[in-house]
N, C-alpha and C positions, 0 to 999 in steps of 0.2 A: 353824832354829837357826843355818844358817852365814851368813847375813846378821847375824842379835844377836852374833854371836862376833865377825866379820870390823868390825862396827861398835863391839864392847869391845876388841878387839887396836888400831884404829886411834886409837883416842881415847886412851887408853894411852900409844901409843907417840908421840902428838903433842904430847901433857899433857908430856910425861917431856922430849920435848926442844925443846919453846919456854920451858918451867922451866929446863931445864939451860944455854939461850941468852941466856935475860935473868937469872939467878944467876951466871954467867960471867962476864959483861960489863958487870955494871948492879949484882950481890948485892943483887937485887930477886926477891925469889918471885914466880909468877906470879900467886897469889891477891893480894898486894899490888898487882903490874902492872892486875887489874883492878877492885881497889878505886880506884885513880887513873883509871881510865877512868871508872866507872861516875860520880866525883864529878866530873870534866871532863865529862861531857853532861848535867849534872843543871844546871836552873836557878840560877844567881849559885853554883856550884862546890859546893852545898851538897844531903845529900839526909839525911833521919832516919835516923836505927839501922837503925829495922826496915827501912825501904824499901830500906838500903842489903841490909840481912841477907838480904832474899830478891834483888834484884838481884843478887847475887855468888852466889846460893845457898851461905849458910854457915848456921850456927845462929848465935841472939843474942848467947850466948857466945862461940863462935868468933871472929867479930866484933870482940867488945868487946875481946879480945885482939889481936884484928889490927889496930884501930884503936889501941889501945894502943901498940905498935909502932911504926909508921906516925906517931902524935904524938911519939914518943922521936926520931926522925927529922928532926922538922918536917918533915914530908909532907903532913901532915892537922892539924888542930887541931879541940874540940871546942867547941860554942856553946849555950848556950839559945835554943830557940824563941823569939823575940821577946812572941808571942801566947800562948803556950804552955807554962809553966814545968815541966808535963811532961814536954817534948818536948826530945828532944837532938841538935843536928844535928852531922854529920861535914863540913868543911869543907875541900876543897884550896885548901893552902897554894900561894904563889908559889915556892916551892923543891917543892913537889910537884908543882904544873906541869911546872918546869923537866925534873923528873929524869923525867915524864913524857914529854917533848917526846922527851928524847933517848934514853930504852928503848923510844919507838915504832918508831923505824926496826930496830933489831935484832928487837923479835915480830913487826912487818908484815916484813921480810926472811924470818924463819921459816914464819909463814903459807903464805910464796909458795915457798920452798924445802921445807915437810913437806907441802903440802897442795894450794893450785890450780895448782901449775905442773903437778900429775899429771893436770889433767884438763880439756879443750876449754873453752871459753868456753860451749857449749851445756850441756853435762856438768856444769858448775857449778849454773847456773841448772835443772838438772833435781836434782842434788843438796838444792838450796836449798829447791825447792819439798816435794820429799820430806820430808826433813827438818823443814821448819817444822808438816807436819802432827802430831809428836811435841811440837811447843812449846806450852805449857801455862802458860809464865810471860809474857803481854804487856808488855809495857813501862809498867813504871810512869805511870799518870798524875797528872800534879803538881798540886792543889789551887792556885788564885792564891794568889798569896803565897810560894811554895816550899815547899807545904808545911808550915808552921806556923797556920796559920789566919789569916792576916793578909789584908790587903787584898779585896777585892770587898766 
């Protein structure tokens, strides 16, 4: 139990002040900071609801609110599947890049000031490996097409 504790106390307290460092500096939450990530490494900026909803791990609601936001912004914009009139994707916008560009250097700043500056270059890399045996969500794979059913 004092490894689960020592691993909810740190996650906590790092959650609380990489939020506090890009709200500061950016009044960007951090669930927003990684809605912009997650749409910056998805194919052409763009990735569906759901896909985005379990990449950020939020609920579909959650989400649809936070995208919400995030369009109020011009951050994101929303689009039709091309192939798919079902389907609704989440899109960064060129002013959601931007603001992305420039809240990376303040969360990668914090990363490295709450978290790998505490621990060897080995230390990481045995952290990492530990760790990933708890991960459960692989990284989305993208259908051709981005995900909308298009192309192949």
């Amino acid at each position: 139990m004092r490894a689960w504790r020592q691993f909810l106390r740190a996650h906590s307290y790092v959650t609380r002040k990489l939020e506090s460092d890009l709200e500061a500096e950016h009044h960007l939450p951090l669930a927003s900071y990684d809605v912009l990530v997650q749409l910056s490494e998805a194919p052409e900026g763009a990735l569906r609801m759901n896909e985005l909803a379990e990449a950020v791990l939020l609920s579909r609601s959650g989400l649809t609110r936070l995208v919400d936001r995030l369009e109020r912004e011009s951050l994101v914009e929303r689009r039709s599947c091309p192939s798919d009139a079902r389907g609704t994707l989440a899109t960064l916008t060129p002013e959601g890049r931007q603001r992305l560009r420039v809240a990376s250097r303040t969360h990668l700043a914090g990363v490295s000031k709450h978290v790998t500056s505490h621990f060897s270059p080995d230390e990481l890399d045995t952290l990492a490996d530990l760790l990933g045996r708890l991960d459960h969500y692989p990284p989305a794979r993208q259908p051709p097409g981005g995900g909308c059913g298009q192309g192949a």
